[in-house]
Each structure stands twice: as structure tokens, then as C-alpha cells.
C-alpha positions as CSV (number, residue, x, y, z in Angstrom):
1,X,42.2,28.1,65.4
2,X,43.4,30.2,62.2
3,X,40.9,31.3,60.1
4,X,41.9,31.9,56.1
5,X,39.6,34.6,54.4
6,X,39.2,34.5,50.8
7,X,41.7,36.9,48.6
8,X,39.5,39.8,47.0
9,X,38.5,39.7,43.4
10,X,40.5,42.1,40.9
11,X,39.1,43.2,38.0
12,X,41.2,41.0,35.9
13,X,40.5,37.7,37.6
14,X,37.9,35.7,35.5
15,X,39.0,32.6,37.7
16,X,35.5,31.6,37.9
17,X,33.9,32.3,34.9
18,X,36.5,29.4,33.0
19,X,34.8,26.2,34.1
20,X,31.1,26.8,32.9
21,X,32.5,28.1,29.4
22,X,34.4,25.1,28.8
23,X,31.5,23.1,29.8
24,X,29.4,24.9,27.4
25,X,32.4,24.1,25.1
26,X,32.9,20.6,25.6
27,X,28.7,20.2,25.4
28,X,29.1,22.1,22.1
29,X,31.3,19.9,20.8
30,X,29.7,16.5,21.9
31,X,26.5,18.0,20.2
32,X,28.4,18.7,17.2
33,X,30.7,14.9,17.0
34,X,27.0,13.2,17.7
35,X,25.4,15.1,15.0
36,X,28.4,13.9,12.8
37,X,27.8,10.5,13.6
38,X,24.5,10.7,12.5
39,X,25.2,11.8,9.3
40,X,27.7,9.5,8.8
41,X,25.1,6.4,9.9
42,X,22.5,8.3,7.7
43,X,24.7,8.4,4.5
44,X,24.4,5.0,3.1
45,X,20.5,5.8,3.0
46,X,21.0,9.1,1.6
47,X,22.8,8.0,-0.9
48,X,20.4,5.5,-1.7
49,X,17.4,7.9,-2.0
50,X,19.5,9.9,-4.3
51,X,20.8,7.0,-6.4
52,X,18.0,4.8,-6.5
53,X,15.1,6.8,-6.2
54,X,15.5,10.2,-6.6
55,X,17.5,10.1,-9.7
56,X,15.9,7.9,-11.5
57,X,12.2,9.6,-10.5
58,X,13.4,13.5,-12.0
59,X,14.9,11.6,-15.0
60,X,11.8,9.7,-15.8
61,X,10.1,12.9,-15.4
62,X,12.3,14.3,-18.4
63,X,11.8,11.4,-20.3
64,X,7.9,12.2,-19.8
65,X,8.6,14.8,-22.5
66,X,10.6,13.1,-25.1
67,X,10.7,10.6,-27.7
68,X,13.1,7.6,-26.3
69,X,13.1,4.0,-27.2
70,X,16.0,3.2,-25.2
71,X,18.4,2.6,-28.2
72,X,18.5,6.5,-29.3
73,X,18.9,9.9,-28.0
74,X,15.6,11.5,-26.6
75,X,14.3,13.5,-27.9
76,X,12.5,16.5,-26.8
77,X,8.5,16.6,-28.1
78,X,6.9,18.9,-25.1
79,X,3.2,17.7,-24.4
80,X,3.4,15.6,-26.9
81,X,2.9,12.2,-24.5
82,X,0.2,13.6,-22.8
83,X,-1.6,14.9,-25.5
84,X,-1.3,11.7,-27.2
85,X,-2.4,9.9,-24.0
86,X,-5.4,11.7,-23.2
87,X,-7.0,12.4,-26.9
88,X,-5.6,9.8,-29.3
89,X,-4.9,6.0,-27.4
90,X,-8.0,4.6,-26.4
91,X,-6.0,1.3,-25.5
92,X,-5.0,4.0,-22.6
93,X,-8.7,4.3,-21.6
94,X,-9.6,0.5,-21.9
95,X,-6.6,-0.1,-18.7
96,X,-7.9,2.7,-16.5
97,X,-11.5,1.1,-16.9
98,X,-9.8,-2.1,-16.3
99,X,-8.0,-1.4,-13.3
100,X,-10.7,1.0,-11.4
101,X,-13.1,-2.3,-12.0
102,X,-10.5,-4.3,-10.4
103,X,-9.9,-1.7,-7.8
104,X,-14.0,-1.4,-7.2
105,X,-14.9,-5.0,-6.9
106,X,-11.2,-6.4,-5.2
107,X,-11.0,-3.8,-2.2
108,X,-14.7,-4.2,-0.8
109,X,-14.5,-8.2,-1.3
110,X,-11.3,-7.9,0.2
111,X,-11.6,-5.7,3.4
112,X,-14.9,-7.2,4.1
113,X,-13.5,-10.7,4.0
114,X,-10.8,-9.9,6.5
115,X,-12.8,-7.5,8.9
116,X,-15.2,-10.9,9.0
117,X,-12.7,-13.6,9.6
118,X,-11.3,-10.9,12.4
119,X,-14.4,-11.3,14.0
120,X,-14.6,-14.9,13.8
121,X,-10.7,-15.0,15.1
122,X,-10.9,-12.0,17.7
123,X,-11.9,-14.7,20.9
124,X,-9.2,-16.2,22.4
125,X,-9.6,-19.9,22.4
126,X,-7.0,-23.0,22.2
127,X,-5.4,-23.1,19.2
128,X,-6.3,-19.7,17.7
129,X,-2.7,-18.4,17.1
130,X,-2.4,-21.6,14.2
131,X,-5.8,-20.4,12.6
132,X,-4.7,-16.6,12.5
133,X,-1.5,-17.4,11.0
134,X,-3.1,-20.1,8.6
135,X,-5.3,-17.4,7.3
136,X,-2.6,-14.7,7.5
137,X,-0.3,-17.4,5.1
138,X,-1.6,-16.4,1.9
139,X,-0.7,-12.6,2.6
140,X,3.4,-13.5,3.2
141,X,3.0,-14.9,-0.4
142,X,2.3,-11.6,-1.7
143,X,2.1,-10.8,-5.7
144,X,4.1,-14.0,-6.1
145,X,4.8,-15.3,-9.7
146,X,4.3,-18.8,-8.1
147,X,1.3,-18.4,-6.6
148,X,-0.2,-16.6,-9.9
149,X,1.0,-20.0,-11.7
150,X,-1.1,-21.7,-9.2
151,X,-3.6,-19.6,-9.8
152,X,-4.0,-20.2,-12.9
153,X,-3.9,-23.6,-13.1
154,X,-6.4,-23.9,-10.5
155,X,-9.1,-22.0,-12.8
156,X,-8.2,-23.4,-16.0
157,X,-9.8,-25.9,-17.8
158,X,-8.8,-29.3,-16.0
159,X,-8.1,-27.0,-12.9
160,X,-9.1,-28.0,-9.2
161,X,-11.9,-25.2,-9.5
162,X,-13.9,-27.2,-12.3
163,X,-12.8,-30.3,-10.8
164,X,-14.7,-29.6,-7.6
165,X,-18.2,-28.1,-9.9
166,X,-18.3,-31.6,-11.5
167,X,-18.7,-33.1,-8.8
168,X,-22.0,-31.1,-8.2
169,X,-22.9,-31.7,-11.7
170,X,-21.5,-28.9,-13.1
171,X,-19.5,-28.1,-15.9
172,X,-17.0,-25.2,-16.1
173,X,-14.8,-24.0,-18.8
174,X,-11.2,-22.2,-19.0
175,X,-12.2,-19.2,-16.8
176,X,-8.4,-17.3,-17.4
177,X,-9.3,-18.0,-20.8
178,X,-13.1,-16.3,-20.7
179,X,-12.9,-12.9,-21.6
180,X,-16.4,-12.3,-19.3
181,X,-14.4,-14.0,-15.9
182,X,-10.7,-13.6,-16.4
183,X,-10.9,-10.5,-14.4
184,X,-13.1,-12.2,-12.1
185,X,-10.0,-14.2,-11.6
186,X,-8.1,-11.7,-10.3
187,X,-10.4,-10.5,-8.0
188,X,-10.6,-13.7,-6.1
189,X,-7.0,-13.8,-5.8
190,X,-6.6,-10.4,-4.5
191,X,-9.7,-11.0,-2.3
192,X,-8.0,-14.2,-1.4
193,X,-4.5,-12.3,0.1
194,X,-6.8,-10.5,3.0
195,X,-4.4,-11.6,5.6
196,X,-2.8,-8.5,6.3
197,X,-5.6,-6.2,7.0
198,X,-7.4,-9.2,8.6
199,X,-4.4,-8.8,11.3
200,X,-5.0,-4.9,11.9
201,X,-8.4,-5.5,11.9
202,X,-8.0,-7.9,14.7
203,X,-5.6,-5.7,16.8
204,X,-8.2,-2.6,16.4
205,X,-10.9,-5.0,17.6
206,X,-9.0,-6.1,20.4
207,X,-8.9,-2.0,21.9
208,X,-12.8,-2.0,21.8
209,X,-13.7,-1.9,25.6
210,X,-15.7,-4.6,26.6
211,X,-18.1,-2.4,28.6
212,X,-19.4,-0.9,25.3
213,X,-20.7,-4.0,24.5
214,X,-21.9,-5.1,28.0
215,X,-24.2,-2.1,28.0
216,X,-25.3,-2.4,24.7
217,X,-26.2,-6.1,25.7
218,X,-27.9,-4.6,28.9
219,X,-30.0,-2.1,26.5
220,X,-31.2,-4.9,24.9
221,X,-29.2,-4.3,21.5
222,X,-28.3,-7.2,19.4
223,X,-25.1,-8.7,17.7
224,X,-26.5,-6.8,14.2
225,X,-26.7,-3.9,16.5
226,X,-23.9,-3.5,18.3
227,X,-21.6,-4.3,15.0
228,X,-23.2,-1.3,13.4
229,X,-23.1,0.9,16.5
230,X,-20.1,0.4,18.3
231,X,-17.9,-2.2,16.7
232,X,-17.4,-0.2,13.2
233,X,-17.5,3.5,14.5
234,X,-15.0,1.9,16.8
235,X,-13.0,0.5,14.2
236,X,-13.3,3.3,11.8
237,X,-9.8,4.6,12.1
238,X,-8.2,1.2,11.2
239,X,-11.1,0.5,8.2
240,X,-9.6,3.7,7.2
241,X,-6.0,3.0,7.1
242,X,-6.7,-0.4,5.8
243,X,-8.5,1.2,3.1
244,X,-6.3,3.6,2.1
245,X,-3.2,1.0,1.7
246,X,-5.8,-1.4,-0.2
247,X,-7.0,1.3,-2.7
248,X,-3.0,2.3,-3.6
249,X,-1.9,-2.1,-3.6
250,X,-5.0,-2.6,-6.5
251,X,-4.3,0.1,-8.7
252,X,-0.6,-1.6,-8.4
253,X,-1.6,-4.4,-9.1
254,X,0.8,-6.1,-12.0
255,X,2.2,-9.6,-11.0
256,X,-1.1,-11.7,-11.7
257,X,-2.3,-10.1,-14.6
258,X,1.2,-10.8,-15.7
259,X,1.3,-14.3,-14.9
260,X,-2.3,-15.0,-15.6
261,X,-2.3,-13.9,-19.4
262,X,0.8,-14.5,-20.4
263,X,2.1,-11.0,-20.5
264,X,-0.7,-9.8,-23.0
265,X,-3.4,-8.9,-20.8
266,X,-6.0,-11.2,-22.4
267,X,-8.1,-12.3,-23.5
268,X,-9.1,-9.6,-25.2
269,X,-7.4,-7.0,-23.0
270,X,-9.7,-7.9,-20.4
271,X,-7.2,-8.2,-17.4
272,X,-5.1,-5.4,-19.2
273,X,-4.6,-3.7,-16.0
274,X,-2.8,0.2,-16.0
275,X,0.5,-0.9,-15.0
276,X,0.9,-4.2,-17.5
277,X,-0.4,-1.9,-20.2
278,X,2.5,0.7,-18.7
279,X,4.9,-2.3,-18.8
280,X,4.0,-3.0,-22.1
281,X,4.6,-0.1,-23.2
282,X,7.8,0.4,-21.8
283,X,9.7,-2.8,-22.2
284,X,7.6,-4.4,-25.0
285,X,6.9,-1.5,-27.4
286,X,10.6,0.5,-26.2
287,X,8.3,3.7,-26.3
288,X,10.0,4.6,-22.8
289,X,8.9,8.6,-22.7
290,X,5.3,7.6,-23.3
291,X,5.9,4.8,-20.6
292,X,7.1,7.5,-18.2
293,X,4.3,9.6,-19.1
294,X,1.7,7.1,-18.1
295,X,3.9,6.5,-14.8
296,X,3.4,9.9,-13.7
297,X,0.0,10.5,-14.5
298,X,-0.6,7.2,-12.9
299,X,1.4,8.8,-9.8
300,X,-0.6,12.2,-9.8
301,X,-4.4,9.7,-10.2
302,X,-2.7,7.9,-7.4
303,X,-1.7,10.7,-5.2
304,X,-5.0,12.6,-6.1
305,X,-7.4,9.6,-5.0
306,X,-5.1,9.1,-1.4
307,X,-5.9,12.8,-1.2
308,X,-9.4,12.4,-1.3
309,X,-10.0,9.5,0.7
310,X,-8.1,11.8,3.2
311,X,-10.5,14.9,3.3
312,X,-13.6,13.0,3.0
313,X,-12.5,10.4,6.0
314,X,-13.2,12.8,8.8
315,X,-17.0,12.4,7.5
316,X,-17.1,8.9,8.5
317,X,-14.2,8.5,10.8
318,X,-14.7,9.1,14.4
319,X,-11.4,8.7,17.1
320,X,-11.8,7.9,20.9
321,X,-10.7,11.0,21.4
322,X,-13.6,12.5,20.5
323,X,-11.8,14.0,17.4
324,X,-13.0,13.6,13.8
């Protein structure tokens, strides 16, 4: 049997050093054609945030600093918005009072009506995907011009609201049209919408272990008890996030006190909230640089308040992983 020996190396042969480079080639290359793709499936959306948001965001920014009523060139006046804003329009004042009532009352009524219908909903029983969604349907409406119409209509003064009070003897008035309970209005309808943090409060429920409870029961602690001692320092991480994202929605809020008074944010300014006055502003009064100067002091408050809620939540917020 012949045996074949392998023909020596010379210094010049680099025979096996060609197949790893090319592979390091061709892995090069797919790196670089898949990173191209990306780009290219990621350019509609660039072009968007550049376009649509972007843009438009650093322009308003400039037109924070100039005199522009949207028929004219602006014109540059400095600090001049701001100044104004802050020392000589108390109308300016009346709207953030406005809206950080709203903001105060709505988000409380609100988170607390859906953490308690969670609780209500949490068991599994026949028939409980039809309630959840039932109370989640009011949240898929949203800020809905339609369902502010209804709204409206419902606490006016032949609306269903005074219709049911006379039939305990009662006798109610126009309450959009009350300066004292227009607000009030408002509330209940953002109160009302709680069907979205109703459903995260329902999935954070539903990761409480059982056993927590059991022992608890076992310790001889109470429904009261447990609620205070397990179920919300449990649930602290969703009241947060739900709290958060409640906070930012009512100091948005726009559509209803639209809607409800008639784009003037009777009566008597009372549900003239900071982005209607902002709107108003803007589109009413065609003072465009002040609008934009409210929209970005209304983005800094904004921004500043998330902030907050941020560095003061790991007082009160407690993780499973034993991380506050």
C-alpha cells in the first residue's frame, strides 16, 4: 500500500490562511448588507421623526421668541413671551390653577376607581371576560368629541343626570352651565375612562402569589389588612406606572373642555384648562410665538413633575426583587 506524505510548506505558500480570511470577508460583508437593510426599513420612520416631529418641535422653539400671528414674518422679541407669561397675564395663572385642580381631584378618583373594580374583577368566575371588557369600553372611547357631546347632554338641564335626581325628589340645574360644578364635570368623565389602568391593575394583581395571602389569613390578618400589607406594596410598581401616565393624560387634557364649553372654557373660565387656553391662544387669538411659549413651558412643568414622581418613587415603591 503506497503511502502519499504531504509536500513541505515554502515560505511563500499562504494556501491555508485563504479560506478563514474570506470567511471573515464574506461575514463582514453580510454584517454590513444587513445593517443596510436596516437602515433602509428604518428610513420611512426616520424621516418621519424629522418631518413630523422634530422639525416642527425646534421651529416652535424659535417661534417661542418671536412675535408671529401666522399671517406675518416673526419677528424676533427675546424673552419677551416669557416675561409676559409669567409677570403680566393672569388669564395664564387662572389655567394652571385650573388644570392642577383637575389633575388633583381626576387622578386619585380615577386610579382608585380602577384599582377597586380590579379587585372586584381579579377572581375568575363565568362570565368575567364580558364584565372586564364592559368596564374597559369607555377607555377605547378615549377624549372622543362624541362622547363629550354625550357628556354634556347627559348633565345639562333636561339631561339623564337630573332626570334620575327627580325621581328622588330632587331638583338639579344645568351643571356644564354652573360655574361651581362644570369642572366637576370633567372630573367624572375622566374618572369615568378608568379602564385602562383598571386592566394593568388587574394583570399586577394577578402576579401576587397566593401564599402571601394564605399566611396572612393563617396570622389571623384581615381583608383591610392584607390590602394594606401585601396587596399594595405588591402592586406598588404598577400604581406607579399607572400614576405616572395618569398625571401626564390630565394635564393634557383638551377634548372635553373643548366640547363641554363650547370652545370658551366657561363659564366663567372655570373649565379653562392649560392647553384650551394654549389653543386659544394659538388658533383663536393668532398670537402663535406666545402659543409656543406656553407649549414649552407646559413641556418643561411637564417634564419636571414626571421627574419628580420619578426620584421620590423609590420612597414608596418596593420590587420583588427586593430593590427599591
Amino acid at each position: 500500500m503506497a503511502l502519499t506524505t504531504a509536500s513541505p510548506r515554502t515560505p511563500g505558500d499562504q494556501t491555508p490562511d485563504r479560506a478563514p480570511a474570506a470567511r471573515r470577508r464574506g461575514r463582514a460583508s453580510w454584517r454590513t448588507r444587513e445593517r443596510s437593510a436596516g437602515y433602509v426599513f428604518l428610513t420611512p420612520w426616520l424621516l418621519g421623526l424629522l418631518g413630523v416631529t422634530a422639525a416642527p418641535t425646534l421651529y416652535s422653539l424659535y417661534l417661542s421668541f418671536t412675535n408671529y400671528d401666522l399671517f406675518t414674518t416673526p419677528q424676533w422679541v427675546g424673552l419677551h413671551n416669557y416675561q409676559r407669561m409669567f409677570t403680566n397675564d393672569p388669564q395664564f395663572w387662572h389655567a394652571v390653577r385650573v388644570t392642577v385642580l383637575y389633575a388633583v381631584v381626576a387622578v386619585p378618583l380615577k386610579l382608585a376607581a380602577a384599582l377597586g373594580v380590579a379587585l372586584l374583577l381579579v377572581r375568575e368566575r363565568r362570565g368575567i371576560g364580558w364584565i372586564r371588557a364592559l368596564f374597559y369600553l369607555p377607555s377605547l372611547l378615549g377624549g372622543s368629541v362624541a362622547l363629550a357631546i354625550v357628556w354634556q347632554a347627559m348633565f345639562g338641564g333636561t339631561g339623564a343626570v337630573n332626570h334620575a335626581l327627580s325621581l328622588f325628589g330632587i331638583h338639579g340645574k344645568a351643571w356644564v352651565n354652573d360655574p361651581d360644578t362644570a369642572l366637576g364635570t370633567l372630573v367624572l368623565l375622566g374618572a369615568w375612562q378608568f379602564g385602562a389602568p383598571m386592566v394593568i391593575f388587574l394583570a399586577g394583581l394577578k402576579q401576587i402569589p397566593n401564599e402571601l395571602y394564605e399566611a396572612a389569613a393563617v396570622d389571623g390578618a384581615g381583608a383591610w389588612r392584607s390590602f394594606w400589607r401585601i396587596t399594595l406594596p405588591m402592586l406598588s410598581p404598577v400604581l406607579f406606572f399607572n400614576l405616572v401616565l395618569e398625571v401626564i393624560h390630565a394635564f393634557q387634557t383638551f377634548t372635553p373642555a373643548y366640547v363641554i364649553s363650547n370652545g370658551l372654557g366657561g363659564p366663567v373660565d372655570s373649565t379653562m384648562v392649560y392647553t384650551l387656553y394654549l389653543y386659544l391662544r394659538g388658533w383663536s387669538d393668532f398670537e402663535m410665538g406666545y402659543a409656543s411659549a406656553l407649549a414649552w413651558v407646559f413641556l418643561a412643568v411637564v417634564g419636571l413633575l414626571t421627574a419628580v414622581l420619578f426620584s421620590t418613587g423609590r420612597l414608596w415603591v418596593h420590587y420583588s426583587d427586593g430593590e427599591d
